[in-house]
N, C-alpha and C positions, 0 to 999 in steps of 0.2 A: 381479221379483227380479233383483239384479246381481250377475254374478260377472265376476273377471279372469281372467289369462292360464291358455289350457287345453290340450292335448294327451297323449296315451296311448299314448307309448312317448320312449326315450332317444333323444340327439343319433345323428342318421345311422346308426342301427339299421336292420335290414330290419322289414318290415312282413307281419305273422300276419294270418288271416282272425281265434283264438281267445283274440290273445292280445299285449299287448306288453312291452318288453322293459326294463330297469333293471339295469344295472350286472351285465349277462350276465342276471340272472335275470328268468324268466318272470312277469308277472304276469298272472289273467285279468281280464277286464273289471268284472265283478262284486266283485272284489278292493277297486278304485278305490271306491268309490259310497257299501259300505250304511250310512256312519255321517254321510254327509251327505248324504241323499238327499231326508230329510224335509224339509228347508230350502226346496228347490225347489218352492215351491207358488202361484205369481204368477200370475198370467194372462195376463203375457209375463214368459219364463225366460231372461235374457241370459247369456251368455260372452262372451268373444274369444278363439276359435280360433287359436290361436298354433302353425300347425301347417299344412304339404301334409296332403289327405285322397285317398292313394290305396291302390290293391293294385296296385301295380306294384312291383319291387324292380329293373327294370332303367334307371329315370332317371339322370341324371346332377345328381348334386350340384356344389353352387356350391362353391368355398374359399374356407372362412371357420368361424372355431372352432368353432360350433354349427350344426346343421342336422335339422329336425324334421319328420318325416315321420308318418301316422296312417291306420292302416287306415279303411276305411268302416265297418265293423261296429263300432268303437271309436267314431264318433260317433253310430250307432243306438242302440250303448249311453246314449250324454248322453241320446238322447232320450227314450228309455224310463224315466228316471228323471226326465225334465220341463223336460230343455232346449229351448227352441222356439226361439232364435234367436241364430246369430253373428253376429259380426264376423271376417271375415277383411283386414283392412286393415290389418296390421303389418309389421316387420321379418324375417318370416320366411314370408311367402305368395309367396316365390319363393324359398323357398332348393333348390328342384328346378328350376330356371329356366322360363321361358316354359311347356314343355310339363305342368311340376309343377305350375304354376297353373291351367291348361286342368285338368288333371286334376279340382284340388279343386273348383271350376267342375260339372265334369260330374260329381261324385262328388254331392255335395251338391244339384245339381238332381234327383238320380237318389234322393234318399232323402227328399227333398219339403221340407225343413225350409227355412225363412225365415232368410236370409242377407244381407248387405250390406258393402262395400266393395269387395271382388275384381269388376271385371267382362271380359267377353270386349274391352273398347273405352272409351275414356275415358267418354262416354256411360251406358255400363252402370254404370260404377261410380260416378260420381256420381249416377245415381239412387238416388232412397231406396226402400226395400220396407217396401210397406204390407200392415198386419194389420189386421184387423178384431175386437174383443174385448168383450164386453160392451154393444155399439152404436155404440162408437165410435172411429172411423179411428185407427190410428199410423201415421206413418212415419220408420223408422229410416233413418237414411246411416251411414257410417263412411268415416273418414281416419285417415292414418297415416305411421308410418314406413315407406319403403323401402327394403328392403333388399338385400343384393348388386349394386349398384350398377346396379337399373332405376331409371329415371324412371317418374314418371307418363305413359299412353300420351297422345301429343298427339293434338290434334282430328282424326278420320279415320282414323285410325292402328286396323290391327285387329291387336291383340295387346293379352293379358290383361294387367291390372295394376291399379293404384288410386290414388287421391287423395293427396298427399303432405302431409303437417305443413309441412313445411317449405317451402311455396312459398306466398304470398301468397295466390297465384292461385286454387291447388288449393281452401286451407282455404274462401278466399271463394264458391267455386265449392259448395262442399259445402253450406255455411250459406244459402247462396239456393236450394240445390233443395230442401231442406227448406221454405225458408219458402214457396217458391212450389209446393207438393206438394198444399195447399189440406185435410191433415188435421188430427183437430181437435188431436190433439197429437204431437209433434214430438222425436224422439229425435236426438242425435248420438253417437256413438261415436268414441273419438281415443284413438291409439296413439301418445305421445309424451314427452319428458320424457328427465331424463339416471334412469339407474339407482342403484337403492340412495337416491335423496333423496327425502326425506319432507317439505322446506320446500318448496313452489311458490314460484317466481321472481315476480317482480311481470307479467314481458312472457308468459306462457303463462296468469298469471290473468287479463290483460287480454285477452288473445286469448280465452278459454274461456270469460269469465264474458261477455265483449263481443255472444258469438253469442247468448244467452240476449233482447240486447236486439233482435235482427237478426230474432227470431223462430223461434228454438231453445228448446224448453219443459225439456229435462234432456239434463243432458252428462258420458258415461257416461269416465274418463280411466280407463288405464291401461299398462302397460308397465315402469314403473319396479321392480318385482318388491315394493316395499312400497306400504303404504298414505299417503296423504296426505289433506288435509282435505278436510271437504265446507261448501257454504256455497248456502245461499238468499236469492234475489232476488225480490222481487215473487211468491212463490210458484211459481219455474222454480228447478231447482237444478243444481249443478254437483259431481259427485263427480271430485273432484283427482286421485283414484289409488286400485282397490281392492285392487291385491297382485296376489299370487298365486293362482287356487281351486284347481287340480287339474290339474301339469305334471308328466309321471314323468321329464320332462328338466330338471325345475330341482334344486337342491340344498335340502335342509334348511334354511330363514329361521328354524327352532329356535335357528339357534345363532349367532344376533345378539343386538342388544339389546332393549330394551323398544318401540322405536319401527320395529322391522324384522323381529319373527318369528312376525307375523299376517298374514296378510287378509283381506280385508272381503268379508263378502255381504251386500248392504246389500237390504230390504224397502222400495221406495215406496210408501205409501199416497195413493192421487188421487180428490179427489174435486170437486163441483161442483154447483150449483143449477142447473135444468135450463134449458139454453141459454146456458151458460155454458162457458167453456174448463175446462178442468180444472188444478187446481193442485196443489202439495205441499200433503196433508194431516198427514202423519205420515211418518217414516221411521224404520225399525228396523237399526240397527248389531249385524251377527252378529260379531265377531271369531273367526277359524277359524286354527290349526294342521294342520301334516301337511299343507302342500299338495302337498307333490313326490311323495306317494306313497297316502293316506288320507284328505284333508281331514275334519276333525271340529270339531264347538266347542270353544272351549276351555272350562275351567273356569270354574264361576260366577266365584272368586277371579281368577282370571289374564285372563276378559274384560274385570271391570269395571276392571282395572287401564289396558284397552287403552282401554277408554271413554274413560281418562284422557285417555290419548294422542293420543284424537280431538280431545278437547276446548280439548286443548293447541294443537294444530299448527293449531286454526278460529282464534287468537286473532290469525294474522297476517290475517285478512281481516273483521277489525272486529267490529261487530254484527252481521253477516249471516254470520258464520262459523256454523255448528251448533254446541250444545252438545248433548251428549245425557246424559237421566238414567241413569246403571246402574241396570238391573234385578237381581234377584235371582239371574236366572237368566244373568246375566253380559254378557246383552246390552245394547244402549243404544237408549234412545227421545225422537224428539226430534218435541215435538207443534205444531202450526201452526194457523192461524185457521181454524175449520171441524172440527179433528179430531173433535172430542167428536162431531161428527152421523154418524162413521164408523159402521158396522156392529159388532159383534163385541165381542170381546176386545178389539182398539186402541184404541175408542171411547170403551170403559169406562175403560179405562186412562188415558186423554187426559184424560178426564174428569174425572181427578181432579188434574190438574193437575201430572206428578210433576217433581220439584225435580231442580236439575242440582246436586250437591254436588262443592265442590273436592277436591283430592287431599291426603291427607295431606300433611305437608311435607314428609318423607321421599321419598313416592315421585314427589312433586310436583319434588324436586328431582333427582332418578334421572332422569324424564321429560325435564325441561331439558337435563340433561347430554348423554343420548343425543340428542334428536333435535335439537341443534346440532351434533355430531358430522358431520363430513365426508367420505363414504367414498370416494375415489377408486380409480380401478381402474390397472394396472402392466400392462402385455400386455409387456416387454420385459426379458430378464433381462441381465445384464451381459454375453454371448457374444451377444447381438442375436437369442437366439434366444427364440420366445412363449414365456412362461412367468407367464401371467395371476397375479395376488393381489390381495387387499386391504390397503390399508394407510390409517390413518385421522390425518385432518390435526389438530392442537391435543390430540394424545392420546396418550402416552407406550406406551402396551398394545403389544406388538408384533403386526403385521401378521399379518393370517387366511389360512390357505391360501382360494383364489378358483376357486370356479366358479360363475357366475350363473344354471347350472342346472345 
């Protein structure tokens, strides 16, 4: 099970043993959870912790617009509901600088849960962490964006940090401890991408779809706060982008268009004949609402509409983009060679072959509009002082009040 960017409480808030905090008001943990909780049911349960995990309220924050802080008991909470493993490798695992990273380091050692990309030394964090599930090895790595202006830690260098998107070196460095990790399958995680676009560029699908050839078996994208397409190779897949699951410091993506106010929890099914690598057998597209504050499914109507959306934005990466069929139940399923011998309900499902049907032309063409649409960001008001917004390029609408969480 994949989900995106996570955290449980607002920008540079203090941090509660019972409780975090949203726009002054208190939320408890249990607040967050019970209407998606059932989702989580994989037998590895991904996020990316977009978020310090401490109980400290006396660090010193970085300056810079946003800054995300998470009690430890707010991530016991994830797990109690069936998260078993982050990524801590974005733009925000030092926004308490060096000592805010050792923190979540030591928070997170300290609550057992399986984590990758933060390490105490470049070393550490290009190692990947392996699980053991069902009999058979994973190992996850994660890279990213950095933020507040560290680098990745150089060779020898002992101070926390992690693998950069942006450096050649880094991503390569990431994609061979994977391959040479010698498990039998092969996670990456990647914090990258400009925000608010739902089109992948050609040079980030080639980078992402490239490591799949390097000996990356599924490559988990995220950052951009929406979703982007997912596409299968050889039976290794690549999820472009899953949104948002559940940040109490991002904003309402309610109140975008068709192609920006979901995220994705997307269901891998892997399977394989024995002595065999394991491949995509099936994958299941949840589209979920209410990430900033309750993430929930959407509506039968209003998922299979996002189905659309999926279906639309795989069209830039050919025949191996996914299509997936709307279900009934809002979700989308898209079956692959072998499905049918799955176990269960997906099996059966597979089984029967189900059809990926177009979009009306109405909302087929709603879909086009929006997700060509261009959303650039303004951090500068005409007195030179920040004053973030949205405003969208080839589109007459006037500009959105802006905040990306």
């Amino acid at each position: 099970m994949l989900a995106g960017d996570t955290g449980l409480n607002g920008s540079f808030q203090p941090v509660y043993a019972d409780f975090g905090t949203k726009h002054g008001a208190r939320l408890a943990w249990n607040e967050a959870t019970p209407l998606i909780a059932r989702e989580i049911d994989g037998d590895i349960n991904f996020a990316n912790l977009e978020t310090v995990v401490t109980d400290r309220n006396d660090l010193t924050a970085n300056m810079k617009l946003f800054g995300f802080r998470t009690h430890p008991s707010g991530v016991k909470h994830l797990m109690q509901i069936g998260l078993n493993f982050f990524s801590t490798a974005n733009n925000h695992s030092m926004d308490f600088g060096l000592e805010g990273a050792r923190e979540t380091l030591r928070q997170l050692n300290m609550t057992g849960v399986a984590h990758a990309g933060l390490g105490a030394n470049r070393a550490a964090a290009r190692a990947p962490r392996l699980v053991i599930t069902r009999g058979r090895s994973f190992a996850i790595g994660a890279i990213g964006i950095i933020g507040s202006g560290y680098g990745a830690p150089a060779e020898g260098e002992e101070r926390p940090g992690h693998l950069s998107y942006g450096s050649e070196r880094d991503f390569d460095e990431g994609v061979g401890a994977l391959a040479a990790s010698g498990a039998d399958y092969r996670i990456m995680s990647v914090h990258y991408g400009q925000e608010f676009e739902v089109n992948t560029n050609a040079r980030d699908r080639s980078r992402l779809s490239g490591a799949l050839a390097k000996g990356v078996d599924l490559v988990v994208g995220h950052h951009h706060h929406v979703v982007n397409g997912v596409e299968v190779v050889d039976g290794r897949a690549v999820f472009y982008g899953l949104g948002n699951f559940l940040h109490w410091g991002t904003q309402d993506m309610g109140r975008f268009d068709v192609c920006r106010d979901y995220g994705l929890v997307a269901r891998v099914h892997l399977g394989a004949p024995a002595g065999e690598r394991l491949t995509v057998r099936a994958i299941e597209a949840l589209p979920i609402t209410q990430m900033h504050k309750t993430p929930r499914r959407m509506s039968a109507e209003e998922g299979a509409k996002r189905v659309h959306v999926l279906n639309h934005l795989a069209t830039r990466f050919g025949t191996s983009g996914v299509r997936f069929a709307a279900q009934a139940d809002g979700s989308g399923l898209a079956c692959f060679a072998g499905a049918e011998s799955l176990t269960g309900a997906i099996g059966q499902r597979c089984g029967t072959k189900p059809a990926v049907t177009p979009a009306a032309p109405e909302l087929a063409a709603k879909i086009e509009g929006a997700c060509s649409r261009k959303v650039v960001r303004i951090v500068e008001n005409e007195d030179g002082e920040v004053e973030p917004e949205f405003a969208t390029v080839g589109d007459e609408r006037p500009a959105l009040p802006f905040s990306p969480w």
